[in-house]
C-alpha beads as a LAMMPS data file, in Angstrom:
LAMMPS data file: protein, C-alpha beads

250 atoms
249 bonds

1 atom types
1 bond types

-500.0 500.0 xlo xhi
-500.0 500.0 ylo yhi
-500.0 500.0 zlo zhi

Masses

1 110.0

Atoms # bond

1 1 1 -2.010 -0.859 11.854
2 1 1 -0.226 1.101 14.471
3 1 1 2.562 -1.573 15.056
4 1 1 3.422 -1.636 11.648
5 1 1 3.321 1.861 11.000
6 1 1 5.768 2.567 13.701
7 1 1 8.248 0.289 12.383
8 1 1 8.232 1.696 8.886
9 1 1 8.563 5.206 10.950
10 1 1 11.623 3.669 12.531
11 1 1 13.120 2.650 9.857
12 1 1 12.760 5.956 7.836
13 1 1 14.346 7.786 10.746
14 1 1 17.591 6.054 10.195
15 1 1 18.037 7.423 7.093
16 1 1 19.686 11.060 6.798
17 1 1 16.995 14.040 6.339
18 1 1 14.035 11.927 7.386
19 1 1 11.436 12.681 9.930
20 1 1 9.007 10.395 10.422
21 1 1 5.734 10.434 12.731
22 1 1 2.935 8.602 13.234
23 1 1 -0.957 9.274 14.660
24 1 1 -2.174 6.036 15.904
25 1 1 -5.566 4.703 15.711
26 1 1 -6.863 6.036 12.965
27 1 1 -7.098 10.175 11.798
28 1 1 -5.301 12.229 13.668
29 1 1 -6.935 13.678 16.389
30 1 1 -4.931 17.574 15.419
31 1 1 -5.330 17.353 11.845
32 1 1 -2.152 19.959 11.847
33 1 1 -0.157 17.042 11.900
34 1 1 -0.559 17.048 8.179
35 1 1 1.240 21.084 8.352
36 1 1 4.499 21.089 6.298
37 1 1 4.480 17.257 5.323
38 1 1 6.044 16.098 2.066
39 1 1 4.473 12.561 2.119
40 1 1 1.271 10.939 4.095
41 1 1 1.106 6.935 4.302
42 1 1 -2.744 6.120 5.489
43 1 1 -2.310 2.340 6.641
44 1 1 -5.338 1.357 8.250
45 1 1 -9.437 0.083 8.062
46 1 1 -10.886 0.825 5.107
47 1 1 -14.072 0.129 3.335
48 1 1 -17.013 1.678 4.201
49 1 1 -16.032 2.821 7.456
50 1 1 -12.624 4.800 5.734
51 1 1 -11.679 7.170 7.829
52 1 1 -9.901 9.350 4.490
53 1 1 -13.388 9.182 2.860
54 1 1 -15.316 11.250 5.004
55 1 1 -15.786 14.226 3.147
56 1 1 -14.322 16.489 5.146
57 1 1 -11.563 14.435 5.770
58 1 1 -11.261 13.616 2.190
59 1 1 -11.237 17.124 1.231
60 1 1 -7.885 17.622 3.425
61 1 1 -6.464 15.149 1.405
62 1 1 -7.315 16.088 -1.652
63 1 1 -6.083 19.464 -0.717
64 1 1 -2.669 18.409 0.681
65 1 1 -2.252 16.226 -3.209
66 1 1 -3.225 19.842 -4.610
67 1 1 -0.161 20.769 -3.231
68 1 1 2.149 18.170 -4.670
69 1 1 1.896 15.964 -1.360
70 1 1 2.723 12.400 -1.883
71 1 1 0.056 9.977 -0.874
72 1 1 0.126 6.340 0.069
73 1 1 -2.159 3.596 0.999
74 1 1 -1.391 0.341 2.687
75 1 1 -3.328 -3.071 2.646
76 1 1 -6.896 -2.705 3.807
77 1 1 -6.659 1.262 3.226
78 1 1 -6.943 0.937 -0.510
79 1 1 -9.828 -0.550 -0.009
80 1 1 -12.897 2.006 -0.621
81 1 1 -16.430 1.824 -1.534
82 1 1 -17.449 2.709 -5.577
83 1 1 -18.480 5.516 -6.953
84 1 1 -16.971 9.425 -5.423
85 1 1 -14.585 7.718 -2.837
86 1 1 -13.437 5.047 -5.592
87 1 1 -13.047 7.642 -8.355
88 1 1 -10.955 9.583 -5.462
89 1 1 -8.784 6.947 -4.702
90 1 1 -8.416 6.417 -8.888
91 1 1 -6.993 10.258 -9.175
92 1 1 -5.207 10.070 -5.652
93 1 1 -3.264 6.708 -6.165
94 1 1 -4.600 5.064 -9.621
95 1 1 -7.213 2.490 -8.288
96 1 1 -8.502 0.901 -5.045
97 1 1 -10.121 -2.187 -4.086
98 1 1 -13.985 -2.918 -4.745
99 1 1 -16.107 -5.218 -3.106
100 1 1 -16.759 -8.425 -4.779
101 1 1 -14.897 -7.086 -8.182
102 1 1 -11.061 -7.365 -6.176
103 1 1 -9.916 -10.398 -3.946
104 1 1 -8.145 -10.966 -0.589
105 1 1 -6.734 -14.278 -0.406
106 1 1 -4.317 -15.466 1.857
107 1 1 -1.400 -16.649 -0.719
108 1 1 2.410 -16.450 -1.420
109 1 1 2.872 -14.926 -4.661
110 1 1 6.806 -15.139 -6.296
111 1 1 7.619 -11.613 -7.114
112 1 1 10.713 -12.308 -9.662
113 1 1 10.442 -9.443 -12.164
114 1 1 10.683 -5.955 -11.688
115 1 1 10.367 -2.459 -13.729
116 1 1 12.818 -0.237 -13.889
117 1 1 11.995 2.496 -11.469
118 1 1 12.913 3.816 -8.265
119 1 1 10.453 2.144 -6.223
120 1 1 12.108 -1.275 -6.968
121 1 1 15.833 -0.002 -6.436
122 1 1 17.697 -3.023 -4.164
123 1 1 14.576 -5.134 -4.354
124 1 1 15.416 -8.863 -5.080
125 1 1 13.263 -11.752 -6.226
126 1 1 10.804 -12.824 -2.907
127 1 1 7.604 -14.123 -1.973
128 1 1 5.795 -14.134 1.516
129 1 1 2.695 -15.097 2.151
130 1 1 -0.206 -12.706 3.056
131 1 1 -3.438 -11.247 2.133
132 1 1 -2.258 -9.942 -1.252
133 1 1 -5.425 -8.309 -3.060
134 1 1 -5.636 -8.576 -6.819
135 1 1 -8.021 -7.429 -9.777
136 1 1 -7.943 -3.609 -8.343
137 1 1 -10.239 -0.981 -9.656
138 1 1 -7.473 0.900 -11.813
139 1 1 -8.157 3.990 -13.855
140 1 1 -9.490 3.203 -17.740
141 1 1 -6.259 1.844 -19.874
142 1 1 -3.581 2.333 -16.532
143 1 1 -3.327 5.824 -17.229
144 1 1 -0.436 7.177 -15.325
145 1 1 -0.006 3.687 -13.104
146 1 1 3.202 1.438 -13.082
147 1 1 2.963 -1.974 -11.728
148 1 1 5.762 -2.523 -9.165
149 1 1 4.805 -6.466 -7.509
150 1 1 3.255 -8.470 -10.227
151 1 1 2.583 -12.147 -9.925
152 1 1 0.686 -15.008 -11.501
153 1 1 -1.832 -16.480 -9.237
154 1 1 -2.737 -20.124 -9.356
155 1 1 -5.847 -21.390 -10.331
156 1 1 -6.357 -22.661 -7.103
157 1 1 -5.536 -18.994 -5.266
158 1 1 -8.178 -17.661 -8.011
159 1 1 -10.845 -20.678 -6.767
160 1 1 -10.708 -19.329 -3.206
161 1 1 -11.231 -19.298 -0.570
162 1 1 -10.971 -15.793 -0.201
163 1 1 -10.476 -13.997 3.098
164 1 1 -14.148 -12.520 2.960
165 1 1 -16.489 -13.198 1.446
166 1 1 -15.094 -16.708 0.645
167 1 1 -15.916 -16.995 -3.279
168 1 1 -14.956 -18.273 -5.833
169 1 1 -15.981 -15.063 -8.204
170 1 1 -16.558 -16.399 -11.800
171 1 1 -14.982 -13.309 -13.377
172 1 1 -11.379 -14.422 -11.278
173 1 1 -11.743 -18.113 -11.872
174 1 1 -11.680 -17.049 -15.579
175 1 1 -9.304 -15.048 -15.390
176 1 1 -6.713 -17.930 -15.181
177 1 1 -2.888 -17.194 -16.404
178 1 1 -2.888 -13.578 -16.331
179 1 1 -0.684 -11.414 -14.006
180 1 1 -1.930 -9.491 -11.422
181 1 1 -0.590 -6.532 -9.912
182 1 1 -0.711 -6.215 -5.880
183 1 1 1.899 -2.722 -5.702
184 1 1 2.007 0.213 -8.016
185 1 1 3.203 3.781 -8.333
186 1 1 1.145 6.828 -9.931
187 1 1 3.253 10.207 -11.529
188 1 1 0.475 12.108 -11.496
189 1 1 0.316 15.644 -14.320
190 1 1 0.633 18.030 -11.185
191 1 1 3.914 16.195 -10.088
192 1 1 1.955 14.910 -6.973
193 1 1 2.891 11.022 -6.669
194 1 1 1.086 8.276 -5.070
195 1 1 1.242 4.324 -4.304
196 1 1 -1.187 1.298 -3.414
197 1 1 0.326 -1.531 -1.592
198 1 1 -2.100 -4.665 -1.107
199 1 1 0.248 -6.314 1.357
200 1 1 0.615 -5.573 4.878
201 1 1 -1.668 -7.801 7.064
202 1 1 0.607 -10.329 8.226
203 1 1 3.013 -7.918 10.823
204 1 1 6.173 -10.053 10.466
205 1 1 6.710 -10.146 7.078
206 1 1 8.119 -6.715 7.496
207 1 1 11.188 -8.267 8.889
208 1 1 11.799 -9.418 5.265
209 1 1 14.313 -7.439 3.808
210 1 1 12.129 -6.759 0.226
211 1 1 9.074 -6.779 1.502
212 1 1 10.058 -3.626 3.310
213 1 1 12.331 -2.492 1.212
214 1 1 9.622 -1.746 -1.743
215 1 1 7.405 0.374 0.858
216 1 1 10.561 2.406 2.142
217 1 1 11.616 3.097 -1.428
218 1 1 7.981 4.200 -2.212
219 1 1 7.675 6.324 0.723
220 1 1 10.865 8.277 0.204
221 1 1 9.519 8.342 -3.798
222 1 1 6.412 9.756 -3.013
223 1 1 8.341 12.039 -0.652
224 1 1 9.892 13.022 -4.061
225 1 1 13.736 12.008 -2.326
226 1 1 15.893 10.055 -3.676
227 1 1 16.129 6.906 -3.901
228 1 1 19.466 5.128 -2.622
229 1 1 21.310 3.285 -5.548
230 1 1 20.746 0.015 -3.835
231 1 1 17.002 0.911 -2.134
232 1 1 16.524 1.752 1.238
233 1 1 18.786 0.450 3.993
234 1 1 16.783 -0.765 6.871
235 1 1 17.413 -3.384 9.584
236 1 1 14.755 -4.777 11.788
237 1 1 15.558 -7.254 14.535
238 1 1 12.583 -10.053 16.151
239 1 1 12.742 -7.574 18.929
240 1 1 10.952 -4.591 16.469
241 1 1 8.512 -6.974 15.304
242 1 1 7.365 -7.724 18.986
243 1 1 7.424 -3.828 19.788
244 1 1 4.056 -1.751 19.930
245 1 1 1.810 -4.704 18.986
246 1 1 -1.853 -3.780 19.821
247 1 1 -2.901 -5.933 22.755
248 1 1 -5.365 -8.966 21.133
249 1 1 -6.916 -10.706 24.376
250 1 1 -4.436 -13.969 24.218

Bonds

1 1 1 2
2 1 2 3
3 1 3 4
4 1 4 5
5 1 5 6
6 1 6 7
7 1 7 8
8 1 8 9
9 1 9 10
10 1 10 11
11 1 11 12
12 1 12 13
13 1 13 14
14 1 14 15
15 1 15 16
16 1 16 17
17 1 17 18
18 1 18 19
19 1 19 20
20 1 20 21
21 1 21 22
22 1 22 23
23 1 23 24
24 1 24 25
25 1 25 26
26 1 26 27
27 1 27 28
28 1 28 29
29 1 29 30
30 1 30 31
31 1 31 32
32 1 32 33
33 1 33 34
34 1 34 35
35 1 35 36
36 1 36 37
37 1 37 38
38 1 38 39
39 1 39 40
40 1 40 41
41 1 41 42
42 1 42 43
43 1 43 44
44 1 44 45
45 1 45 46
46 1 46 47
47 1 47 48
48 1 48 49
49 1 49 50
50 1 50 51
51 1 51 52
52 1 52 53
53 1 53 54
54 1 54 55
55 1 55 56
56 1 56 57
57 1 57 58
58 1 58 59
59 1 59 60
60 1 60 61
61 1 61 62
62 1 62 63
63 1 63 64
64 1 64 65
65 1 65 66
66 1 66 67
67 1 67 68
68 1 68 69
69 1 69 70
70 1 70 71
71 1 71 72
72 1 72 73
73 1 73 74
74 1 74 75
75 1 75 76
76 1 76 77
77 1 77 78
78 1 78 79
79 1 79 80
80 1 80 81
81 1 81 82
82 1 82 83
83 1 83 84
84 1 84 85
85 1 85 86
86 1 86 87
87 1 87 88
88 1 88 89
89 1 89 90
90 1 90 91
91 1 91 92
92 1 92 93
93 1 93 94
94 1 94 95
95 1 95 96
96 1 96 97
97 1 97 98
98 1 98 99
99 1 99 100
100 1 100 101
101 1 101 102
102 1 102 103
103 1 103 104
104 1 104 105
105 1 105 106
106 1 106 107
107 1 107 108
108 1 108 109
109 1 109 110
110 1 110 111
111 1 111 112
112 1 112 113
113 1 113 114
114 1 114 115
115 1 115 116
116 1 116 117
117 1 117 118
118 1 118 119
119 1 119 120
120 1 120 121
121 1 121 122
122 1 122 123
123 1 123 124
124 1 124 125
125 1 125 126
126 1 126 127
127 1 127 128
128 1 128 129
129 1 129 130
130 1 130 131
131 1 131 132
132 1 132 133
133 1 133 134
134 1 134 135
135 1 135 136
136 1 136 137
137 1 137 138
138 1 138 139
139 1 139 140
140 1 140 141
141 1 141 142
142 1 142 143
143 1 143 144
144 1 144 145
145 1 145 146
146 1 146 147
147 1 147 148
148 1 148 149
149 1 149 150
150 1 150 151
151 1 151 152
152 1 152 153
153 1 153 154
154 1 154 155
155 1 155 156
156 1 156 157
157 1 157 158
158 1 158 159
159 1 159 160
160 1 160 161
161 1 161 162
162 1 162 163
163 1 163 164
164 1 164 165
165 1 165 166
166 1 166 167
167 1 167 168
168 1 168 169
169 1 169 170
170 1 170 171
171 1 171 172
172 1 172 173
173 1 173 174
174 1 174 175
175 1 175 176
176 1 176 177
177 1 177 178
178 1 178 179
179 1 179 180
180 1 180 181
181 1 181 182
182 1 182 183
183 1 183 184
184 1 184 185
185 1 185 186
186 1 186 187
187 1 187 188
188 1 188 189
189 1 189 190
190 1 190 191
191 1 191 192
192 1 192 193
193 1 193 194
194 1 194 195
195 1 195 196
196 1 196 197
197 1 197 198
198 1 198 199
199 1 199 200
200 1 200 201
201 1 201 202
202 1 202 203
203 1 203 204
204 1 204 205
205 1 205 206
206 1 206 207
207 1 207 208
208 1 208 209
209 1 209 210
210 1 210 211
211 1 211 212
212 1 212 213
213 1 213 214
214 1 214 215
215 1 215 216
216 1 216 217
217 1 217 218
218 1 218 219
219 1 219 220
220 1 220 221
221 1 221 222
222 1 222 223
223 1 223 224
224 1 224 225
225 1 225 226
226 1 226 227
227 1 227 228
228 1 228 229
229 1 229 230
230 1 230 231
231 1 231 232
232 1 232 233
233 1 233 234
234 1 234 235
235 1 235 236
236 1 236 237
237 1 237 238
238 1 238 239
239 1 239 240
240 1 240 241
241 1 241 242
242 1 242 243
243 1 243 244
244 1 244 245
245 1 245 246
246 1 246 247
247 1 247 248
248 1 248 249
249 1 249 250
């Protein structure tokens, strides 16, 4: 998600003692770009083709959250397959997203709650519509996780169709009423913090002001800096959205 990745960068770079870069497409090709970093947002393909979970690139990141280095992961990047990779993602972030347990519709859910924490600093009541994934793979009882965007989806979100494969998936359908959480925030005992964020396939809703405003504030958290009073200040203009987008064939 290079496009989208750069705009987050830009918007962290407006804000005083932040320095932002980004590797497009993928792992970085130098791998010291992770040398001397206080935070590391992976936002891109997942599943079984995860770039993080080859093991040797896995084993970099484990070693850089060894170190107290904050690690996030962005729409289809919490995605992972069970068993060593999902138990990784479980002690890196708190849970991931497993095949045919989680769901990716396409839905709008209306985020109007919020803990107190300083992840949702500035964030106001909003709802966009995009491929929000729900029933994650979280560690046994939540241990250590705080749900930041929770949301009821409708029966009719639960009944499908989902993105792929299309469902419906009985244990969802019966799940009817009960909140789901599509953001949350680990404290981890080292110190070390981390965050999932389902969001993030539709490009333009990052020129809503919460949307964005919830992954800023979790990047700088992560990045163990504070967290302005009133959230992260960002603007982005139709121009930004339009910048960097990978070319599609249309």
């Amino acid at each position: 998600f290079n496009a989208g990745s750069m705009l987050l960068a830009k918007c962290l770079n407006g804000m005083p003692g932040i320095h932002a870069t980004v590797e497009k497409g993928g792992w970085p090709a130098d791998e010291k770009a992770f040398e001397g970093v206080d935070a590391v947002l992976f936002y891109m393909d997942g599943g079984a083709g995860h770039p993080v979970a080859k093991p040797e690139h896995l084993k970099v990141v484990k070693e850089l959250a060894a170190k107290g280095v904050g690690i996030g992961f962005a729409h289809y990047a919490v995605e992972v397959v069970a068993g060593e990779p999902g138990q990784a993602w479980q002690d890196l972030i708190g849970g991931y997203y497993d095949h045919q347990f989680s769901v990716n519709p396409m839905w709008s859910p209306d985020y109007q709650k919020f803990p107190n924490h300083p992840v949702t600093r500035g964030v106001k009541p909003f709802g966009v519509r995009d491929e929000w994934y729900f029933n994650m793979r979280f560690r046994p009882d939540m241990k250590g996780v705080t749900p930041i965007l929770v949301a009821t989806p409708s029966d009719q979100v639960r009944k499908g169709p989902y993105v792929y494969p299309a469902g419906p998936y009985d244990h969802i359908v019966k799940a009817s009423g009960r909140e789901e959480t599509m953001m949350w925030v680990v404290d981890n005992p080292n110190g070390q913090r981390g965050f999932g964020f389902t969001g993030g396939h539709v490009h333009t809703n990052w020129g809503d002001d919460n949307f964005r405003k919830v992954v800023l504030n979790a990047l700088l958290w992560i990045a163990k800096t504070e967290v302005p009073k009133d959230g992260a200040a960002s603007t982005v203009s139709p121009e930004d959205l339009k910048a960097n987008l990978d070319p599609k064939g249309k």
